[in-house]
SELUMLUM-703688 format. One record per residue (C-alpha): residue in one letter; y, x, z. Coordinates in nm, 4 decimals, always signed. Example, Ala and Ser with C-alpha at 12.3 -4.5 7.8 and 13.67 -1.06 7.14 Angstrom:
# SELUMLUM-703688
<r><rest>A</rest><Y>-0.4500</Y><X>+1.2300</X><Z>+0.7800</Z></r>
<r><rest>S</rest><Y>-0.1060</Y><X>+1.3670</X><Z>+0.7140</Z></r>
END
This chain:
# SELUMLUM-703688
<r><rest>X</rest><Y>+0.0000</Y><X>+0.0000</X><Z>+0.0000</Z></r>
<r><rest>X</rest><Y>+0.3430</Y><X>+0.1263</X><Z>-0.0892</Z></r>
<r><rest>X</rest><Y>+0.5864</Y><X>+0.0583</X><Z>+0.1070</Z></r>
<r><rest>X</rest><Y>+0.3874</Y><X>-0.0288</X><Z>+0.4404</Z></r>
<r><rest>X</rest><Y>+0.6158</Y><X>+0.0998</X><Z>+0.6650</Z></r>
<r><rest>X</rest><Y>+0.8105</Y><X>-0.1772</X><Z>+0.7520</Z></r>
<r><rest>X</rest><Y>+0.9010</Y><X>-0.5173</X><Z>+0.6819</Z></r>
<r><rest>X</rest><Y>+0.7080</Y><X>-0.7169</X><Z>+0.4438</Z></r>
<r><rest>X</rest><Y>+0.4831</Y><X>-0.4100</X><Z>+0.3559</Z></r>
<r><rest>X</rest><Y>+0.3779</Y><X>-0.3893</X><Z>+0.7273</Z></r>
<r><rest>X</rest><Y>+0.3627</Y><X>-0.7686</X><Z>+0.8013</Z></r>
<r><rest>X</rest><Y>+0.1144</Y><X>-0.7900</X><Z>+0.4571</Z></r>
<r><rest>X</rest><Y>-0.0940</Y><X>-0.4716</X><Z>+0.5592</Z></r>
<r><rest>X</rest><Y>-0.1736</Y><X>-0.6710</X><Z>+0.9364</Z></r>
<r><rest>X</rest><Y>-0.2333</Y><X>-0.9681</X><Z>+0.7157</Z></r>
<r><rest>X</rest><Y>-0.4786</Y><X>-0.7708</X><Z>+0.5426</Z></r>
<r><rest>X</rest><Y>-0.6353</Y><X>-0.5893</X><Z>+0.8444</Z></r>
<r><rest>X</rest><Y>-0.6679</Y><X>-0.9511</X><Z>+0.9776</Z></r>
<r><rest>X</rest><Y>-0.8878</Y><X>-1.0441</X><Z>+0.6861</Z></r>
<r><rest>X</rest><Y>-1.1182</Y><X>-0.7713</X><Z>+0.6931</Z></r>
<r><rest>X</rest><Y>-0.9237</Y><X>-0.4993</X><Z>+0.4801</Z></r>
<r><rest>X</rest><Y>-0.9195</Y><X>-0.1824</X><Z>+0.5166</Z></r>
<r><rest>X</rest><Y>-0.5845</Y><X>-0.0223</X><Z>+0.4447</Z></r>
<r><rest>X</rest><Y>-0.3712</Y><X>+0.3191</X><Z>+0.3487</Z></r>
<r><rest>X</rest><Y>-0.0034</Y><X>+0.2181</X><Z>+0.3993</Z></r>
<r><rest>X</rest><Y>+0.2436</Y><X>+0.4697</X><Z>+0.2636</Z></r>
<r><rest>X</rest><Y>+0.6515</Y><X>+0.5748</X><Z>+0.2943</Z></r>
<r><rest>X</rest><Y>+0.8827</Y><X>+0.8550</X><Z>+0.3232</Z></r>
<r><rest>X</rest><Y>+0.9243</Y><X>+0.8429</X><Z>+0.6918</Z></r>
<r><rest>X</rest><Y>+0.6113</Y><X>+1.0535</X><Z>+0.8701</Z></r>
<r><rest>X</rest><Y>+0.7412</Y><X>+0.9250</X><Z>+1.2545</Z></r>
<r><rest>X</rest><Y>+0.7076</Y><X>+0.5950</X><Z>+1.0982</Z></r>
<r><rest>X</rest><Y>+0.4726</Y><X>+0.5799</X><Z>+0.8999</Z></r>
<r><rest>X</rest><Y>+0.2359</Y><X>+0.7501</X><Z>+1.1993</Z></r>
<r><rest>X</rest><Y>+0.3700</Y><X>+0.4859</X><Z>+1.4822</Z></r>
<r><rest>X</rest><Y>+0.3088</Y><X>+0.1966</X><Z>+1.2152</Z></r>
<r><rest>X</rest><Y>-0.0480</Y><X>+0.3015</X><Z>+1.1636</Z></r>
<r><rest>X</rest><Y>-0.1264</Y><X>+0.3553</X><Z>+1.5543</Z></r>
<r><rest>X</rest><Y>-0.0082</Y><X>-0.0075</X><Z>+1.5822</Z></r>
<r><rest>X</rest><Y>-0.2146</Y><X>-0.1502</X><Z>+1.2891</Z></r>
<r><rest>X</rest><Y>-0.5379</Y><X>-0.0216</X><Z>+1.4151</Z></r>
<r><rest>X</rest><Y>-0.8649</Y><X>+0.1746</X><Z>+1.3060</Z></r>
<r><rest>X</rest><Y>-0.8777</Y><X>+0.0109</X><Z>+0.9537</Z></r>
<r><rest>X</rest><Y>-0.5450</Y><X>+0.1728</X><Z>+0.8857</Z></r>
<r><rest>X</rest><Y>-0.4558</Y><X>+0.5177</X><Z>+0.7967</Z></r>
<r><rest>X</rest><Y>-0.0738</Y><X>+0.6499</X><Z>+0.6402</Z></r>
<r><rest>X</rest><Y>-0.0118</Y><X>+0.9135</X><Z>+0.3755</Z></r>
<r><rest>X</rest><Y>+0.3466</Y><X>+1.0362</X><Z>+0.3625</Z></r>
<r><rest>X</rest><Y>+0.4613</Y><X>+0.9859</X><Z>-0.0039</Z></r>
<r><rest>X</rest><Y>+0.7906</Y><X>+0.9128</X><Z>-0.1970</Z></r>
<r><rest>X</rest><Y>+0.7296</Y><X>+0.6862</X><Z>-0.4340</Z></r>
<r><rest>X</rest><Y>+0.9199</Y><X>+0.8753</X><Z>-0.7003</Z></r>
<r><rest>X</rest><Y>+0.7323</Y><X>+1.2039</X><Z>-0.6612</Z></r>
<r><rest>X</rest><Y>+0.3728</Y><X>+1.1233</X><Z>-0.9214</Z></r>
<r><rest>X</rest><Y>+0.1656</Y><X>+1.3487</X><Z>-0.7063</Z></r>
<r><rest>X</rest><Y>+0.2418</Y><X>+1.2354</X><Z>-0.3938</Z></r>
<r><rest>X</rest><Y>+0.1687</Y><X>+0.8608</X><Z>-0.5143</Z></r>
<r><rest>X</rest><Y>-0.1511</Y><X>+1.0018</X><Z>-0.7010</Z></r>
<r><rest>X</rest><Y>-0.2651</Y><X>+1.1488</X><Z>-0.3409</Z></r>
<r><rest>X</rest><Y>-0.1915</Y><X>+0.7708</X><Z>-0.1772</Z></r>
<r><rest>X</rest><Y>-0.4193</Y><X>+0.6207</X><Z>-0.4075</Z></r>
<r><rest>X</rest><Y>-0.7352</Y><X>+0.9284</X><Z>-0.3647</Z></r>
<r><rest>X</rest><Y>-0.6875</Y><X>+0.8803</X><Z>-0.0075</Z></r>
<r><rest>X</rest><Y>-0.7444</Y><X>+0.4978</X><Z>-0.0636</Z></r>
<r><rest>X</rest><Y>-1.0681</Y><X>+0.5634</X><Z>-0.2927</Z></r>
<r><rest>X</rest><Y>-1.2323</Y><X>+0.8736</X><Z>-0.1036</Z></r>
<r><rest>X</rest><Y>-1.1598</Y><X>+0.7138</X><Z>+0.2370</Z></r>
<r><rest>X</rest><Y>-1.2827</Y><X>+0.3385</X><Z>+0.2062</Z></r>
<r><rest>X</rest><Y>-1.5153</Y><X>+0.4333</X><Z>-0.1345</Z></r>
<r><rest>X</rest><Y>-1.3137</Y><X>+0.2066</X><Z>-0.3821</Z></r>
<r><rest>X</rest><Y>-0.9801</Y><X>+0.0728</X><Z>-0.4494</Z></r>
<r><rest>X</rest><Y>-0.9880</Y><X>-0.3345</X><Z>-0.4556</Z></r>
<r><rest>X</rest><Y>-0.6461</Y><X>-0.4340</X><Z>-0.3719</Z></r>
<r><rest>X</rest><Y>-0.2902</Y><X>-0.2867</X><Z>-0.4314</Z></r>
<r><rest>X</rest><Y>+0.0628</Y><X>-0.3800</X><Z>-0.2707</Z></r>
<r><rest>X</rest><Y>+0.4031</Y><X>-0.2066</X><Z>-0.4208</Z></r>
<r><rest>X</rest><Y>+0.6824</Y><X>-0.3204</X><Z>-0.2037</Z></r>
<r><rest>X</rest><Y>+0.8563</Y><X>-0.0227</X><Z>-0.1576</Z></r>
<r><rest>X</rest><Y>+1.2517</Y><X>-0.0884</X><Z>-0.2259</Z></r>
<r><rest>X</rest><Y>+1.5821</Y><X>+0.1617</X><Z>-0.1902</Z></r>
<r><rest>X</rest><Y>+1.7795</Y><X>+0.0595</X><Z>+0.1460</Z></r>
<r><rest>X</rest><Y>+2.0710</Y><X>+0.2137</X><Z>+0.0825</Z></r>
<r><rest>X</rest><Y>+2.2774</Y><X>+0.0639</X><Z>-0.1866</Z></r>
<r><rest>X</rest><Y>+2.6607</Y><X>+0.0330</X><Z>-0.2062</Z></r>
<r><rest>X</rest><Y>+2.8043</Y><X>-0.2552</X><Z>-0.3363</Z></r>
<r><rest>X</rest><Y>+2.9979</Y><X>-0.1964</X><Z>-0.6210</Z></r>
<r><rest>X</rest><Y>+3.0603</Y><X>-0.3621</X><Z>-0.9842</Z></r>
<r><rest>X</rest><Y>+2.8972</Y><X>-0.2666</X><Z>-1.3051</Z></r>
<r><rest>X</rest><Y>+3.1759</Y><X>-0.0780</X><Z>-1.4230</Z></r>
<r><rest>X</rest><Y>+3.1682</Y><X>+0.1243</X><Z>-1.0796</Z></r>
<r><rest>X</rest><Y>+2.8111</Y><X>+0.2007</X><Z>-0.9938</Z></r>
<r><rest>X</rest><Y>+2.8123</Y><X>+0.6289</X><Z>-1.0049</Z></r>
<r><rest>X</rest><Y>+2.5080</Y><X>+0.7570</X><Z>-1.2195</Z></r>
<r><rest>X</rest><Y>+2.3843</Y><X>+0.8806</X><Z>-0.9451</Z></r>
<r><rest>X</rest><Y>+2.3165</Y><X>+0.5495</X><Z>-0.7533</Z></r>
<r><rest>X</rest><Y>+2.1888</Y><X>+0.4167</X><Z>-1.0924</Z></r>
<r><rest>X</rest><Y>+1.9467</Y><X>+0.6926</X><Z>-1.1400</Z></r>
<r><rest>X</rest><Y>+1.7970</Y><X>+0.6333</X><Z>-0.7199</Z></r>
<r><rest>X</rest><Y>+1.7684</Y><X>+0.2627</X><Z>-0.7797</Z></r>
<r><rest>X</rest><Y>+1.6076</Y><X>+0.2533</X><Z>-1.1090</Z></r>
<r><rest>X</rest><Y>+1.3742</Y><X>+0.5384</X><Z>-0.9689</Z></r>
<r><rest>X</rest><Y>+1.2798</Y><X>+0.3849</X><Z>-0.6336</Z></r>
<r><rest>X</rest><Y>+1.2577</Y><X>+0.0333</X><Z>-0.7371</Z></r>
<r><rest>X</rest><Y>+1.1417</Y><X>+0.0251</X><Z>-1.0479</Z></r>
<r><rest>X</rest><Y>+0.9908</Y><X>+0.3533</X><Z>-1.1915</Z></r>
<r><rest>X</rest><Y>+0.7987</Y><X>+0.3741</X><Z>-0.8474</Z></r>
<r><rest>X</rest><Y>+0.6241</Y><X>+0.0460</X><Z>-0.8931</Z></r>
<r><rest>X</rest><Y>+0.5083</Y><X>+0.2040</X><Z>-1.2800</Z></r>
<r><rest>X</rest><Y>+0.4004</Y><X>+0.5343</X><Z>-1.0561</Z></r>
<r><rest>X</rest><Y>+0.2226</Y><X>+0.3252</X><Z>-0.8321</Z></r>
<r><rest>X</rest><Y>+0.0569</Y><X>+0.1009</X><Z>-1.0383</Z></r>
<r><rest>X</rest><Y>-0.0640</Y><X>+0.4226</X><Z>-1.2867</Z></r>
<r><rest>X</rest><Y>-0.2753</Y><X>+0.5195</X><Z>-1.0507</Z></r>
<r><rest>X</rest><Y>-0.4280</Y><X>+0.1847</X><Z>-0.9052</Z></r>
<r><rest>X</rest><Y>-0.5028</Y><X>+0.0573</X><Z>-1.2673</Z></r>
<r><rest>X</rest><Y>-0.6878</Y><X>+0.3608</X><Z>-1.3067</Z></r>
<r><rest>X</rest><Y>-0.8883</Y><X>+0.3590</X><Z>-0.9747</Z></r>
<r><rest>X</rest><Y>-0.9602</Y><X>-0.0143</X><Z>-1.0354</Z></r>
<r><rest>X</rest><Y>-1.1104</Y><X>-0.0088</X><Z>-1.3919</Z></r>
<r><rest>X</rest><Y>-1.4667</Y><X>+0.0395</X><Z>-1.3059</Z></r>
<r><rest>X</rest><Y>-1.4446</Y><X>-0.2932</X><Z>-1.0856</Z></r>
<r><rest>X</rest><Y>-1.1405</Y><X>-0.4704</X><Z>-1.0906</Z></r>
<r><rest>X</rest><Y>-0.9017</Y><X>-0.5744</X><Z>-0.8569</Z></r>
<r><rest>X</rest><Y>-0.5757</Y><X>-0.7233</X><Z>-0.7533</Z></r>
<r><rest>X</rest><Y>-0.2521</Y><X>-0.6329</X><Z>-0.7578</Z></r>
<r><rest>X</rest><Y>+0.0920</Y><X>-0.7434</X><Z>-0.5999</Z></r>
<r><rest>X</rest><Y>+0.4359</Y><X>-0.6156</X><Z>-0.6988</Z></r>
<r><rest>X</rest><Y>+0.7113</Y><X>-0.7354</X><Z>-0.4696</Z></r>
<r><rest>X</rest><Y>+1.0273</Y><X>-0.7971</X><Z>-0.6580</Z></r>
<r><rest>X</rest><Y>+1.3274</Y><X>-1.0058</X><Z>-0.6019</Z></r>
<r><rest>X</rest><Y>+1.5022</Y><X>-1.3056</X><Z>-0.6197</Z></r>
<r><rest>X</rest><Y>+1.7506</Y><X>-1.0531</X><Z>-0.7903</Z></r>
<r><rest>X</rest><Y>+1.4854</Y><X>-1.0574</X><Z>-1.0068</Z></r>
<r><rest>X</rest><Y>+1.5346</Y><X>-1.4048</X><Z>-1.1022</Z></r>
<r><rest>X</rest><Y>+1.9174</Y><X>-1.4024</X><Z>-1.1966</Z></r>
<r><rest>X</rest><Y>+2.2164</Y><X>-1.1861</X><Z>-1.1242</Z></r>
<r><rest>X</rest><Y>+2.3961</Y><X>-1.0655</X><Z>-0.7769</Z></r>
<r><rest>X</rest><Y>+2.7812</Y><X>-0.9650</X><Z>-0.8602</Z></r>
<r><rest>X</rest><Y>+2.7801</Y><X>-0.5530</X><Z>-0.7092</Z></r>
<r><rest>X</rest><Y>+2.3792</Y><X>-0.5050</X><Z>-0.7374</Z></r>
<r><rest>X</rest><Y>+2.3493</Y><X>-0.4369</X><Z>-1.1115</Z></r>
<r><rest>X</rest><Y>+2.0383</Y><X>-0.1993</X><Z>-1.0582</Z></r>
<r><rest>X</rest><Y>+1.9084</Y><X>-0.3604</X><Z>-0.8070</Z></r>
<r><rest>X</rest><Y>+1.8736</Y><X>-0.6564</X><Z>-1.0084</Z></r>
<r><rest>X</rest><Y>+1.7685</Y><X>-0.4432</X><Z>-1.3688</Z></r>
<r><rest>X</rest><Y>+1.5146</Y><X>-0.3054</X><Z>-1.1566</Z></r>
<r><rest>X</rest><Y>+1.3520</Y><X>-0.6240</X><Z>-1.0063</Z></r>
<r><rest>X</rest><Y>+1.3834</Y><X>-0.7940</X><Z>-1.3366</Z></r>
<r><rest>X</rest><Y>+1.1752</Y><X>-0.4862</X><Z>-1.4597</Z></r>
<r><rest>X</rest><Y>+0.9013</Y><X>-0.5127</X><Z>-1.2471</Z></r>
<r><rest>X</rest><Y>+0.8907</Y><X>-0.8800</X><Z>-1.3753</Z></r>
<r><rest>X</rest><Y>+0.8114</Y><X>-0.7458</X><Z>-1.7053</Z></r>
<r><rest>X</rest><Y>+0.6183</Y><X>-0.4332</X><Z>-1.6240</Z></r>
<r><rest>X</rest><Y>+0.3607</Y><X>-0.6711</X><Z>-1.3872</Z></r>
<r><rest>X</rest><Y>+0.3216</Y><X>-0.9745</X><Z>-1.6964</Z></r>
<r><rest>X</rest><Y>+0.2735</Y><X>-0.7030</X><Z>-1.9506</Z></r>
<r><rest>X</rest><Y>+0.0275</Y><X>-0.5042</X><Z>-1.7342</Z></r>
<r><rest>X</rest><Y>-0.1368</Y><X>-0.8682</X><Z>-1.6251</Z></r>
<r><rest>X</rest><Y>-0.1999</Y><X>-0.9371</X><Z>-2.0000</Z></r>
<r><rest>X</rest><Y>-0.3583</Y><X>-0.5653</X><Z>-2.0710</Z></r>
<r><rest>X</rest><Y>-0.5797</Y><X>-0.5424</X><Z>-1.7913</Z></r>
<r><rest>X</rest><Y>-0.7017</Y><X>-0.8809</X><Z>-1.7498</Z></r>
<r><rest>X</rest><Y>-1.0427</Y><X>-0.8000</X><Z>-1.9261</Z></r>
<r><rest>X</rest><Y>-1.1101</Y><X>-0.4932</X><Z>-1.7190</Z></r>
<r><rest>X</rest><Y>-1.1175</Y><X>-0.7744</X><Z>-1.4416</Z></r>
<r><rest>X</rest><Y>-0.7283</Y><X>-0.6952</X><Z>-1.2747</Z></r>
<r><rest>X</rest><Y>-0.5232</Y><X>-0.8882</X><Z>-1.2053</Z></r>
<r><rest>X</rest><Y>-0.0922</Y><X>-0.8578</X><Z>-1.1804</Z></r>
<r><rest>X</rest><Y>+0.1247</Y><X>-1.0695</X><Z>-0.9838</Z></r>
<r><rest>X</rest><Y>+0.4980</Y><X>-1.0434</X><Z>-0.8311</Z></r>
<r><rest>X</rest><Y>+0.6286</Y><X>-1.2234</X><Z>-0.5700</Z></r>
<r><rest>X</rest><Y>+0.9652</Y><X>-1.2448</X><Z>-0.5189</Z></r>
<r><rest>X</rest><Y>+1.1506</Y><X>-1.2750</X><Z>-0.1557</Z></r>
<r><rest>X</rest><Y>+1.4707</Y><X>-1.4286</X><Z>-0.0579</Z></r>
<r><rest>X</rest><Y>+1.6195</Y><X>-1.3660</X><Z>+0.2429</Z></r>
<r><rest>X</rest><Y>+1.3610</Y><X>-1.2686</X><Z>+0.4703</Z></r>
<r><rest>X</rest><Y>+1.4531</Y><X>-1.0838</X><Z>+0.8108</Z></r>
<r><rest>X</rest><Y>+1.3684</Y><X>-0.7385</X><Z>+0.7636</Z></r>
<r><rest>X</rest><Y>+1.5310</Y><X>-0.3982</X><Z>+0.8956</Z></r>
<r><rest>X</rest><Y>+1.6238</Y><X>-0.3773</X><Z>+0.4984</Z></r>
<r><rest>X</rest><Y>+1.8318</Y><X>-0.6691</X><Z>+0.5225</Z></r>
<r><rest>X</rest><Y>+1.9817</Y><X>-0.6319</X><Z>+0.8733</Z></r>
<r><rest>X</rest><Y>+2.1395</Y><X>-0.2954</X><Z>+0.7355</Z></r>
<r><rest>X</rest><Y>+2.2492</Y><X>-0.5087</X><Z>+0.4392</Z></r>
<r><rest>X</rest><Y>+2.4491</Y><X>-0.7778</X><Z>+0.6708</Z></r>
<r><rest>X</rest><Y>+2.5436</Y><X>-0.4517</X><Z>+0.8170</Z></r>
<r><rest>X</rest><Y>+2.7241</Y><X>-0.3454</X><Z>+0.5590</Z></r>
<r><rest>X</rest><Y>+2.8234</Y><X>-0.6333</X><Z>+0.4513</Z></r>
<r><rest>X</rest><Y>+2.9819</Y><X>-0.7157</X><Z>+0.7409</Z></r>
<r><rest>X</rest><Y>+3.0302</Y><X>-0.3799</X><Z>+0.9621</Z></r>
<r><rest>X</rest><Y>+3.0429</Y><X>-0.4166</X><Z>+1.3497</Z></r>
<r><rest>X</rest><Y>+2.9758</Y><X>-0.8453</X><Z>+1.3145</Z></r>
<r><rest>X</rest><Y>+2.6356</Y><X>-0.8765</X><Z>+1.1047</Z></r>
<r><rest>X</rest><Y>+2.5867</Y><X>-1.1873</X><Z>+1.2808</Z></r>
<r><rest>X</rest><Y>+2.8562</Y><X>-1.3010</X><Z>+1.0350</Z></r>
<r><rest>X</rest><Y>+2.7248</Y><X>-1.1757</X><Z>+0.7183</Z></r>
<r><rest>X</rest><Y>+2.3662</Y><X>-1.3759</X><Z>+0.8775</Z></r>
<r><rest>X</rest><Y>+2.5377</Y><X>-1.6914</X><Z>+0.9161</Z></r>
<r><rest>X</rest><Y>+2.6879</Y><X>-1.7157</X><Z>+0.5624</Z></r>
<r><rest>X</rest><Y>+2.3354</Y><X>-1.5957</X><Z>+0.4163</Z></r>
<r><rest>X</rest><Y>+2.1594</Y><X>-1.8911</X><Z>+0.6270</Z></r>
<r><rest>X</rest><Y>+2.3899</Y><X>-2.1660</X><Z>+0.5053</Z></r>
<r><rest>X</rest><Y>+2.3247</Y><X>-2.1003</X><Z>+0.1347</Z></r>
<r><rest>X</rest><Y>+1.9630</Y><X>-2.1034</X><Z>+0.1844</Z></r>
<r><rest>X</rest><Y>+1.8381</Y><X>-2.4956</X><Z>+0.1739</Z></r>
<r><rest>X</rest><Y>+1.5891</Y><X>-2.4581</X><Z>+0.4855</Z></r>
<r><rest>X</rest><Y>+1.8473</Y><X>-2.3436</X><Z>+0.6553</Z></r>
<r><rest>X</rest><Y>+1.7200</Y><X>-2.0123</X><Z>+0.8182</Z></r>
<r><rest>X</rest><Y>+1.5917</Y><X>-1.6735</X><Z>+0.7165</Z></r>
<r><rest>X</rest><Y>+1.2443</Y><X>-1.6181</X><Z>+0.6275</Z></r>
<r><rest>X</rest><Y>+1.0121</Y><X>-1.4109</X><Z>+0.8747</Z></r>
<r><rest>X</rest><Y>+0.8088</Y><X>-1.0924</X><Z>+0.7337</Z></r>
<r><rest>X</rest><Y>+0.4913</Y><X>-1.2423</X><Z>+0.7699</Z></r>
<r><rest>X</rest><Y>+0.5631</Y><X>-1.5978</X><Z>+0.6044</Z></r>
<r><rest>X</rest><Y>+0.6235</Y><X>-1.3443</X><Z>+0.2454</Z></r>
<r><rest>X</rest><Y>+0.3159</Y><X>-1.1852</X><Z>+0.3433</Z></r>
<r><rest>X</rest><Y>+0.0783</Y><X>-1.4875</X><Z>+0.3453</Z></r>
<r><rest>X</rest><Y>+0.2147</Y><X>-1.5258</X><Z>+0.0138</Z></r>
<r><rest>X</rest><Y>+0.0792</Y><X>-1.1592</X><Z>-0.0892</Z></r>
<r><rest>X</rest><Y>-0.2417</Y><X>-1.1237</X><Z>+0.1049</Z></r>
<r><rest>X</rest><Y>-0.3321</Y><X>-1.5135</X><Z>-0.0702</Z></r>
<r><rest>X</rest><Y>-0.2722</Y><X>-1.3716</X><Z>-0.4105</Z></r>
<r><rest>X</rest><Y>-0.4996</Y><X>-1.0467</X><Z>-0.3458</Z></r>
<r><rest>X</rest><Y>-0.7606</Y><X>-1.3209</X><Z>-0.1827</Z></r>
<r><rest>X</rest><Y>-1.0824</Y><X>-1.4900</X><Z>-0.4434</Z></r>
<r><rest>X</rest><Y>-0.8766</Y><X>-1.8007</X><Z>-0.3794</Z></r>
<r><rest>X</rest><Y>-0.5992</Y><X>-1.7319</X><Z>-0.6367</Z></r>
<r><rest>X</rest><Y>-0.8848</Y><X>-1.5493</X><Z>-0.8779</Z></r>
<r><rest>X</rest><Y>-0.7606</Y><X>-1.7453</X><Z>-1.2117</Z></r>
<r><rest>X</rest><Y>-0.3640</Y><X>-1.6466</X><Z>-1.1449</Z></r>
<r><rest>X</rest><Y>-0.2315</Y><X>-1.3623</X><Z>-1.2466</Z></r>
<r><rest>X</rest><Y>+0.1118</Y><X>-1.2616</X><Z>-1.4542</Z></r>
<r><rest>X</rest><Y>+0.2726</Y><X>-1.5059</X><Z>-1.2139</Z></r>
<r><rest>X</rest><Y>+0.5639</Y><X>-1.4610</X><Z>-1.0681</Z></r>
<r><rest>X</rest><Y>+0.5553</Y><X>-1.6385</X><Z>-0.7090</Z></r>
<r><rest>X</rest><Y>+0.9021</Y><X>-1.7306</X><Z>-0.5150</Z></r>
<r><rest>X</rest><Y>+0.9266</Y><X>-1.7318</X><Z>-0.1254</Z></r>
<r><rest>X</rest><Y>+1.2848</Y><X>-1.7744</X><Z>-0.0853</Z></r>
<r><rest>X</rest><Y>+1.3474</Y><X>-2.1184</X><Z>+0.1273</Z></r>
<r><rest>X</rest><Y>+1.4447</Y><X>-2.2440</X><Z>-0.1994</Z></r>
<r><rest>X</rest><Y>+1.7781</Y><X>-2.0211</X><Z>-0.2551</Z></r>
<r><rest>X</rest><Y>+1.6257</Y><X>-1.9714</X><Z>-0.6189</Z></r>
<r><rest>X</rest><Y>+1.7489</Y><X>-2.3420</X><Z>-0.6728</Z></r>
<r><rest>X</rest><Y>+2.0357</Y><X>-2.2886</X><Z>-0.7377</Z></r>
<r><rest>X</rest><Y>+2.3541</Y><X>-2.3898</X><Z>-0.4447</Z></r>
<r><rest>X</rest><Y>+2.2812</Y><X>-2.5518</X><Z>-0.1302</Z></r>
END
């Protein structure tokens, strides 16, 4: 799992454990990474990787396959935290380059090497995207390019793959509370996130933010036999800001 660390990653990878999985989870952060698989258990292990760095992804997936025998299942939810806001017109090359890279270029990485480890005997896979992915945010223009990618990477690699028996789906969160999104009411609204919270809740038609684990039901149901014939969907758990306005 990429991106296990934290958030919806780490919610999904105790969803997993729960069913019986056994799981690598892997980040950039060792002295997270470590305390996150201490918590999860036996049937967890972490490999420090950045998810830009082929090798280092390459090495998550062979300690997946020569640890538990076989890769079955795949998650790619790793996702850049720190992004300024800024304009089209205003976005450095720089920041381009780091979002692109993390968000979407990682997910290809990623998914390189689980395609390859699952072609003997199939297998799922689950690329967490957006609802940037879905339409545009004014002062995220990467963000967004790069979750609409991963929309087409996944339904093109869904439509390849399906006869070796894999299968390719995205979900895409809303606002769910993560420690991604509290540093984005953070700086959103610096020194008064509770603020930047409150105007998120009210254009979200249920009314609250999502928790972690209510995306990762999503996930670990996709990965499950019971969503076998689905796969090049792209699956929304949002509290219906997607809609459109509240």
């Amino acid at each position: 799992m990429i991106g296990g660390t934290s958030g919806i990653g780490l919610a999904t990878a105790r969803e997993l454990i729960t069913a019986g999985v056994r799981v690598v989870i892997a980040g950039r952060d060792a002295a997270k990474g470590t305390a996150a698989a201490s918590a999860l258990g036996e049937h967890a292990k972490y490999v420090r990787a950045d998810v830009c760095n082929a090798p280092e992804v390459a090495a998550v997936i062979g300690a997946a396959v020569e640890g538990w025998g076989r890769l079955d299942l795949a998650v790619n939810a790793a996702a850049l935290a720190e992004m300024r806001p800024a304009i089209t017109g205003e976005i450095t090359e720089e920041e381009w380059d780091r979002t692109i890279a993390v968000d979407l270029k990682g997910v290809w990485l990623a998914m390189k090497y689980e395609l390859a480890a699952m072609m003997s005997a199939g297998g799922a896979i689950v690329n967490v995207s957006s609802v940037n992915g879905l339409s545009a945010t004014p002062t995220a223009a990467a963000y967004c390019v790069a979750k609409h990618g991963i929309h087409g990477l996944s339904k093109t690699a869904a439509l390849e793959y399906a006869a070796h028996g894999i299968r390719v789906n995205v979900v895409c969160p809303g606002a769910h509370r993560t420690p991604m999104l509290e540093r984005v009411f953070e700086t959103l609204s610096p020194g008064a996130p509770a603020k930047a919270e409150a105007m998120y809740r009210a254009r979200i038609p249920l009314r609250r933010l999502g928790e972690p684990i209510e995306c990762a039901r999503v996930i670990t149901w996709l990965l499950s036999d019971a969503a076998s014939y689905v796969t090049g969907a792209v699956i929304v758990s949002d509290g219906g800001i997607a809609l459109g306005a509240a």
